[in-house]
DRENTITI-191829 format. One record per residue: residue number from 0; residue in one letter; y, z, x of N, C-alpha, C in turn. Coordinates in nm, 2 decimals. Each point is the difference from the previous one (the first is absolute). Layout:
<rs>
<NUM, "a", <Y, Z, X>, <Y, Z, X>, <Y, Z, X>>
...
</rs>
This chain:
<rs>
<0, "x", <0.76, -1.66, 0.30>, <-0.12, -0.01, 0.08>, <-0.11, 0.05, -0.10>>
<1, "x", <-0.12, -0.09, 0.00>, <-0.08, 0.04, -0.08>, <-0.14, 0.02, 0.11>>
<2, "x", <-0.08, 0.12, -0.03>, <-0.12, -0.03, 0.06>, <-0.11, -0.06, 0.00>>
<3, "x", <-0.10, -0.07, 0.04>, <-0.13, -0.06, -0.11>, <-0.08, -0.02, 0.12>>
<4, "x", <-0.13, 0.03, -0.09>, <-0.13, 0.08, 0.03>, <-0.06, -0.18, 0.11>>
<5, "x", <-0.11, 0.00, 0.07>, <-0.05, -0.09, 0.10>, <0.00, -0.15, -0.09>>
<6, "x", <-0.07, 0.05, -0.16>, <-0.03, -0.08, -0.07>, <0.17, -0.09, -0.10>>
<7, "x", <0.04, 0.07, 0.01>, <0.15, -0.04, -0.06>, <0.07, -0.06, 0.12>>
<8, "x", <-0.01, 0.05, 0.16>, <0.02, -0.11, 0.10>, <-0.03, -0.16, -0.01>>
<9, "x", <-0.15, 0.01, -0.01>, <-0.06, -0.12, -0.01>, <0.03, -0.06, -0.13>>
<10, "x", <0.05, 0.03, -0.13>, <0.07, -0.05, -0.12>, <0.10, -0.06, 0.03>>
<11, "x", <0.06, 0.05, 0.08>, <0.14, 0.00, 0.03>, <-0.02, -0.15, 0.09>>
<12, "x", <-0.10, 0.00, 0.10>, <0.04, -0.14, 0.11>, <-0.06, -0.13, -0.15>>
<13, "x", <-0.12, 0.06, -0.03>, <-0.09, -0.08, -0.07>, <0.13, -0.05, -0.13>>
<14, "x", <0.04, 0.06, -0.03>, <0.13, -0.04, -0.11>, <0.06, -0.17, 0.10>>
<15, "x", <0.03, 0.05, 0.10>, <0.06, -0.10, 0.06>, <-0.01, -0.12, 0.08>>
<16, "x", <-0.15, 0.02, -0.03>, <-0.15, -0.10, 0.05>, <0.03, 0.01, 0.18>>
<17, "x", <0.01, 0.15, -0.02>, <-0.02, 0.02, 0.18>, <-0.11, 0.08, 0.00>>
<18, "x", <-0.06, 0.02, 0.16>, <-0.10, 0.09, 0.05>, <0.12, 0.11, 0.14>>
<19, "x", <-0.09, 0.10, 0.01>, <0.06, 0.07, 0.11>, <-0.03, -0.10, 0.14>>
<20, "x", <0.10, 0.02, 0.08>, <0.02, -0.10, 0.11>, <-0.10, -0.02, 0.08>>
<21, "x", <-0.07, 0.11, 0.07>, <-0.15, 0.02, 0.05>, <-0.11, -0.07, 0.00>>
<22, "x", <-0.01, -0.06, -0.16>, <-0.12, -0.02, -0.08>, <0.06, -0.20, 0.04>>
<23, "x", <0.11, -0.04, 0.01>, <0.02, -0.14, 0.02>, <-0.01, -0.03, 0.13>>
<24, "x", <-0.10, -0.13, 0.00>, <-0.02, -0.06, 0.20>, <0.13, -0.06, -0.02>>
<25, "x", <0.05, 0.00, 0.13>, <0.10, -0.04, 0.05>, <0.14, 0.00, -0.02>>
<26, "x", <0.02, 0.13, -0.13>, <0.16, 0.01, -0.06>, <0.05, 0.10, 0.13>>
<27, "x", <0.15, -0.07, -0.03>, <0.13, 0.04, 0.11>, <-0.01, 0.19, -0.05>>
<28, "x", <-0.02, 0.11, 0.14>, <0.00, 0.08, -0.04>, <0.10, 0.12, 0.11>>
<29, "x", <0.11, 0.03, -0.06>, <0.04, 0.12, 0.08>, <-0.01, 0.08, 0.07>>
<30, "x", <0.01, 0.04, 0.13>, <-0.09, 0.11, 0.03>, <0.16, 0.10, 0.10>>
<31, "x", <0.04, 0.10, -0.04>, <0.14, 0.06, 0.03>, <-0.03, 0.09, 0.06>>
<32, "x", <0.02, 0.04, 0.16>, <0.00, 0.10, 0.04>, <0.06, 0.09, -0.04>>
<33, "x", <-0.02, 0.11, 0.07>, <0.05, 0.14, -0.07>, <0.09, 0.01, 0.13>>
<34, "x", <0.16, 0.07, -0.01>, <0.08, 0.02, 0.05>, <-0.03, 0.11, 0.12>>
<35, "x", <-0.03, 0.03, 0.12>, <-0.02, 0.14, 0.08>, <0.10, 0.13, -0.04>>
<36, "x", <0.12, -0.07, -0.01>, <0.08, 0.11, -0.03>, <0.02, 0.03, -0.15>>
<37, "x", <-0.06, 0.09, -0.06>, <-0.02, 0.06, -0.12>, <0.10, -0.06, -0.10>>
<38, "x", <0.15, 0.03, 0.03>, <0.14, -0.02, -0.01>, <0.01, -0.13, -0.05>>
<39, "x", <-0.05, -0.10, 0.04>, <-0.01, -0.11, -0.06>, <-0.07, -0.06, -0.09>>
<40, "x", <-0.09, 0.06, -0.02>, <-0.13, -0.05, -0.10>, <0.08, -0.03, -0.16>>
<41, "x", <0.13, 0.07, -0.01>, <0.04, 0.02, -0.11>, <0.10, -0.14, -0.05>>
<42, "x", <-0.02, -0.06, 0.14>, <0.15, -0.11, 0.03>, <-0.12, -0.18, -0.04>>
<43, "x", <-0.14, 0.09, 0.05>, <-0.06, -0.15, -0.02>, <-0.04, 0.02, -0.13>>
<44, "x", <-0.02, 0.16, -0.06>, <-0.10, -0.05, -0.16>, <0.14, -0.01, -0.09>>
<45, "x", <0.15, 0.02, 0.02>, <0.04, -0.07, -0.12>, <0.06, -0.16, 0.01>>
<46, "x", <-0.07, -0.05, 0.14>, <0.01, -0.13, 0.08>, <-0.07, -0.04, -0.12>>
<47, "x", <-0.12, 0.03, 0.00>, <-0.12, -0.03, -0.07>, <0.03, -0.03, -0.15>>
<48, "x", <0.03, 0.14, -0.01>, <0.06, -0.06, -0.17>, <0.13, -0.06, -0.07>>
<49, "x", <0.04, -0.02, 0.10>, <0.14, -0.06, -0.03>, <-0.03, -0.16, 0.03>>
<50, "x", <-0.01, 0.00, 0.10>, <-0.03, -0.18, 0.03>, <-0.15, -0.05, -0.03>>
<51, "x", <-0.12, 0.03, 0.06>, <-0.06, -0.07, 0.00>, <-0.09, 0.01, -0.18>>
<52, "x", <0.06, 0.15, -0.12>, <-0.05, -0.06, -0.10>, <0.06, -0.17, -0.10>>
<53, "x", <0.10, 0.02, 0.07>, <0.10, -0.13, -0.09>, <0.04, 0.05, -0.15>>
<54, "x", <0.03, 0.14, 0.02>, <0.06, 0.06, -0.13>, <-0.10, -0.03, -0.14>>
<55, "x", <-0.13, -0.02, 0.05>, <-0.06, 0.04, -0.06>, <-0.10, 0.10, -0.05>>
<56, "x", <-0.09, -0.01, -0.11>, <-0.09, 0.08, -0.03>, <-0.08, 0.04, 0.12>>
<57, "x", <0.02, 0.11, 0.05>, <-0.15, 0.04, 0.14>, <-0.11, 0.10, -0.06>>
<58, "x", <-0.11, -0.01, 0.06>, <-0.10, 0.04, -0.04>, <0.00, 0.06, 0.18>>
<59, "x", <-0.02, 0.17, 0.00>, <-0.01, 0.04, 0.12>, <-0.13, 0.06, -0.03>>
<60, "x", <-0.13, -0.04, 0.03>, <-0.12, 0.06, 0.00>, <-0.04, 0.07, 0.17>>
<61, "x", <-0.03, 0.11, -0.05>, <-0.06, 0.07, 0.14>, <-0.13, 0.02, -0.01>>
<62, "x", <-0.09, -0.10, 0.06>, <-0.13, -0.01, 0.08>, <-0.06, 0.10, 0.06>>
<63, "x", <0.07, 0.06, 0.11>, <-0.04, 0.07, 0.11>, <0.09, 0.12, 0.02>>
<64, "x", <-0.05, 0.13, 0.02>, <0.05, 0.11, 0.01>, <-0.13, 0.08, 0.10>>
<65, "x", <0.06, 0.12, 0.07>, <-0.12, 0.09, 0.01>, <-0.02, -0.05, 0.19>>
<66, "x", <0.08, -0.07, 0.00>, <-0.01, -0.07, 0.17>, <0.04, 0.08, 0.10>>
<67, "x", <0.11, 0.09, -0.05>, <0.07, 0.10, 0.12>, <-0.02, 0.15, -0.14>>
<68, "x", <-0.08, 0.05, -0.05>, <0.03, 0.08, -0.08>, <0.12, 0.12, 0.06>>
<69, "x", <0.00, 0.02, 0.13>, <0.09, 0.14, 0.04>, <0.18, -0.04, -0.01>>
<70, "x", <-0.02, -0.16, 0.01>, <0.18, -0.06, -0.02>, <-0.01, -0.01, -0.17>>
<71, "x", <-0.09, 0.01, -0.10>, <0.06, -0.05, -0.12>, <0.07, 0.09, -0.08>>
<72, "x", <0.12, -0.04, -0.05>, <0.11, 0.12, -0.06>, <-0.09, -0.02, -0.11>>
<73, "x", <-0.09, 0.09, -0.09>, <-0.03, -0.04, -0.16>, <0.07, 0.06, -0.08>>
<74, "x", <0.09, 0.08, 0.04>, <0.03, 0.10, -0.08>, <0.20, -0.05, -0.04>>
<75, "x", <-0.02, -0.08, 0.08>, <0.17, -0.10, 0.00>, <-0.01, -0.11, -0.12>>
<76, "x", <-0.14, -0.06, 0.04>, <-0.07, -0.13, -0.08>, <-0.01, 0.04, -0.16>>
<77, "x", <-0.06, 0.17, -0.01>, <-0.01, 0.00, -0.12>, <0.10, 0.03, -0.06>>
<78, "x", <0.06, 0.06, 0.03>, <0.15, 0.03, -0.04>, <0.10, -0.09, -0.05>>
<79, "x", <-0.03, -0.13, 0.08>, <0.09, -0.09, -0.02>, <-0.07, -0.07, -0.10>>
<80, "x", <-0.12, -0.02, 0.00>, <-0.08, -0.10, -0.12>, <0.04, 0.09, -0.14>>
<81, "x", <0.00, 0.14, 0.03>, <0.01, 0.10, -0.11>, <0.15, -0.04, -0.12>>
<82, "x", <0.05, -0.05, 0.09>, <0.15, -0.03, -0.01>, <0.03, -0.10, -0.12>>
<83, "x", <-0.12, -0.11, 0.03>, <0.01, -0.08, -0.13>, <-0.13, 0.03, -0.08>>
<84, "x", <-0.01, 0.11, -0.06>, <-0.11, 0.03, -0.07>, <-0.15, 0.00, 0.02>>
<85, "x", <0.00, -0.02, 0.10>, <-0.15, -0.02, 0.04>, <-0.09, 0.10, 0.04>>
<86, "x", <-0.11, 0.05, -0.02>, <-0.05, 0.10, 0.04>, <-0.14, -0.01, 0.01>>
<87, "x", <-0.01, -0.11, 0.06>, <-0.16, -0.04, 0.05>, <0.01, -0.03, 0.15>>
<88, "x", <-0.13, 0.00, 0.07>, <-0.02, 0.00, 0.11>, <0.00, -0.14, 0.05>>
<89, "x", <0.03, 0.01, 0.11>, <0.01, -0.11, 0.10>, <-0.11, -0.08, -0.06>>
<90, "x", <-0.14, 0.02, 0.06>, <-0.16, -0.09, 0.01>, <0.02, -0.03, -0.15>>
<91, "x", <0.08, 0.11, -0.16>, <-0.04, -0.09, -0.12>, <0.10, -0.09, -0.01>>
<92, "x", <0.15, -0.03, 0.06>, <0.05, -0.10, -0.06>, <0.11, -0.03, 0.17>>
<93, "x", <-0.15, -0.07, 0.08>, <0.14, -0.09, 0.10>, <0.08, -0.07, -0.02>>
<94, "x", <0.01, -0.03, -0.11>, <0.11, -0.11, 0.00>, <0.14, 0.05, -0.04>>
<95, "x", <0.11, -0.07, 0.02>, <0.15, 0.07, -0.06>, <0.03, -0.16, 0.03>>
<96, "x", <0.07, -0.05, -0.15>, <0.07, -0.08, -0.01>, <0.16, 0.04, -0.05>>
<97, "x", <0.05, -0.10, 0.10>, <0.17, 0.04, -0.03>, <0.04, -0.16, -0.02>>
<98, "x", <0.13, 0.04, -0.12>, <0.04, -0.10, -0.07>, <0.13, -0.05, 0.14>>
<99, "x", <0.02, -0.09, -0.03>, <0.15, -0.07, 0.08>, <0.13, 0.10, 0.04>>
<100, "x", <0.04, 0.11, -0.13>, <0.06, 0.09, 0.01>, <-0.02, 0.09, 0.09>>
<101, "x", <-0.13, 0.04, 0.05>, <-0.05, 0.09, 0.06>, <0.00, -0.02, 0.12>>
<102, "x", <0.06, -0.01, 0.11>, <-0.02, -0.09, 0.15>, <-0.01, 0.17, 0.07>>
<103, "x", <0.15, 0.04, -0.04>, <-0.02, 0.16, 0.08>, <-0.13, 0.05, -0.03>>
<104, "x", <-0.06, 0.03, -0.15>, <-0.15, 0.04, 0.02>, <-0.09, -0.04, 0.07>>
<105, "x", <-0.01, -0.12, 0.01>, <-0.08, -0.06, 0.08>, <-0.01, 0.04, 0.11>>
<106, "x", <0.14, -0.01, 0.07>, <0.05, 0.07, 0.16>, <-0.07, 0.14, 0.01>>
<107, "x", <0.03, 0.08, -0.06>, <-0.08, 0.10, -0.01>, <-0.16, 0.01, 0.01>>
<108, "x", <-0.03, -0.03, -0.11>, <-0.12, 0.04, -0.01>, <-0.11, -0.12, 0.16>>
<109, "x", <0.10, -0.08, 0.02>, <-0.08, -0.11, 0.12>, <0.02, 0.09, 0.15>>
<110, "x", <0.12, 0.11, 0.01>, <0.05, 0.05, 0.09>, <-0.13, 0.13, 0.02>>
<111, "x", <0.00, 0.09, -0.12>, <-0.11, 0.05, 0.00>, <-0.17, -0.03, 0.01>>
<112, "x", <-0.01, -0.11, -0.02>, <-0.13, -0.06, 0.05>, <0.00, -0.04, 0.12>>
<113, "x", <0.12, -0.04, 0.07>, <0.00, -0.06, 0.14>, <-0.02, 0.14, 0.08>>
<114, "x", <0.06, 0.14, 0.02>, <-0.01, 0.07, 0.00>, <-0.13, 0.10, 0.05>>
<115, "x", <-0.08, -0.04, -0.15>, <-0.13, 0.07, -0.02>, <-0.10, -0.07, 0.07>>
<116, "x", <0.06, -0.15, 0.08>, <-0.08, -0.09, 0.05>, <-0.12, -0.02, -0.10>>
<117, "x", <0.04, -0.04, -0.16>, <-0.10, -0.06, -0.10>, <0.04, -0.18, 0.05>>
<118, "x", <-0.16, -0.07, -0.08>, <0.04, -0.12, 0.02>, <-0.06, -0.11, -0.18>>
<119, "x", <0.03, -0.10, 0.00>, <0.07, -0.02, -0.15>, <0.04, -0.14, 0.06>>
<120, "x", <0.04, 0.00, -0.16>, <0.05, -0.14, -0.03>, <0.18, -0.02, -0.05>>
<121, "x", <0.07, -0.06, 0.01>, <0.13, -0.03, -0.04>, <-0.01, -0.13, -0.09>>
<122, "x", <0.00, -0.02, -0.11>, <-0.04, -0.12, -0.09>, <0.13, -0.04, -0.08>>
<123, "x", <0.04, -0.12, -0.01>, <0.08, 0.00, -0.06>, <-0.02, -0.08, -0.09>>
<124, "x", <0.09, -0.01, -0.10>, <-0.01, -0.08, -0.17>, <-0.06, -0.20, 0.06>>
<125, "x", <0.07, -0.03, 0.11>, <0.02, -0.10, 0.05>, <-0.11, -0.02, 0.08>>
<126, "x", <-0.10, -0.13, -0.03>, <-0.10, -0.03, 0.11>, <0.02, -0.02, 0.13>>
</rs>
């Protein structure tokens, strides 16, 4: 998993002559509830990275934080980002891209955003 900064996000779609989903009228767009029972949230975010990336390159950019500040674990988040060498803050590098190999990170790190009730993008290699 690598981190990258808002502007390395947008490298990253622009590499692949995409825009973030938002910004296109009328593209097909996801929208996944969040599970009531906490216990589950864990069953839909490695749903998430297991099937719907297609074993590919994902780009997990987080947009939105700060929405429930008294539910957000940061101190789980940083720890875990810490894990693959990273030691910058959320607002400097939302983005975390995981390679094909990476689905359990993904699971994680999407488990803890679902969690924190952050909101974001799921992007994959694949238009």
């Amino acid at each position: 998993m690598r981190c990258y900064t808002r502007q390395e996000c947008e490298e990253w779609l622009s590499g692949r002559q995409r825009q973030k989903p938002d910004s296109i009228p009328g593209v097909h767009v996801e929208h996944i509830d969040y599970p009531s029972e906490p216990y589950r949230v864990f069953c839909i975010a490695r749903w998430i990275a297991t099937s719907m990336t297609y074993q590919m390159p994902t780009l997990l950019w987080v947009a939105e934080w700060g929405v429930w500040p008294t539910s957000e674990n940061w101190h789980l988040y940083y720890k875990l980002r810490q894990t693959y060498g990273d030691q910058r803050l959320l607002h400097e590098a939302p983005g975390h891209l995981f390679l094909q190999h990476e689905a359990e990170d993904l699971a994680s790190f999407l488990q803890i955003a679902m969690l924190n009730g952050w909101g974001g993008y799921v992007l994959t290699h694949a238009n």
